[in-house]
Steps between C-alpha positions, in 0.01 A plus 500: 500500500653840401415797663496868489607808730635825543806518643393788720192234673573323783678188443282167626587144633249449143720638289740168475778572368566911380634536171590844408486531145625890438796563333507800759453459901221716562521856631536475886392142558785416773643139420429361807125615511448353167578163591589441104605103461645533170568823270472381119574831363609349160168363473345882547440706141830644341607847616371561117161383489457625901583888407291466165190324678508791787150310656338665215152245465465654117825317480377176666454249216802577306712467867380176558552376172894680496577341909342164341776502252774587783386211696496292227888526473532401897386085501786455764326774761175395404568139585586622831198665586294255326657206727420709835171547384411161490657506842256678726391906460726746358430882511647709225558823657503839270501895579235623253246648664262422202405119643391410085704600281852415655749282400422223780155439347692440212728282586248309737262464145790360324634279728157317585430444112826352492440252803 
């Protein structure tokens, strides 16, 4: 089961195991408040796509289908996350304050077609 959540919410004993998937550690989040299991930040969109994108929704469909193609290239990380998936809960934690059109829906979409 994948889940999703701010990195600014309170982390839970429900969250399983915290995956932050930024590229960026989010704007004063202290490290040890975040209780962050595992930083992926190569799975997180490019530095490219992330400035272009901006959280713009007009943007939305042509971001998903640009971060698609990023993750396509990363099987290895994928496999990773796909394995502790199938482990128990993991939480893919993100910054955006927009909670549906962020890169961790994203990468939550693609990762459950692909399991």
């Amino acid at each position: 089961m994948i889940r999703l959540k701010r990195a600014y919410d309170e982390p839970s004993a429900r969250d399983g195991l915290r995956v932050l998937v930024e590229r960026l550690w989010p704007r004063g989040v202290r490290k040890d408040v975040a209780a962050i299991d595992l930083w992926l930040k190569e799975l997180a969109p490019s530095t490219a796509l992330r400035k272009w994108f901006g959280h713009d929704p007009e943007k939305w469909t042509e971001f998903q289908k640009r971060y698609q193609s990023e993750l396509n290239q990363k099987a290895d990380l994928l496999a990773i996350l796909e394995r502790r998936c199938t482990e128990g809960t993991v939480t893919f934690v993100y910054a955006a304050r927009d909670t549906q059109h962020n890169s961790a829906v994203v990468l939550k979409e693609f990762l459950e077609n692909r399991m």
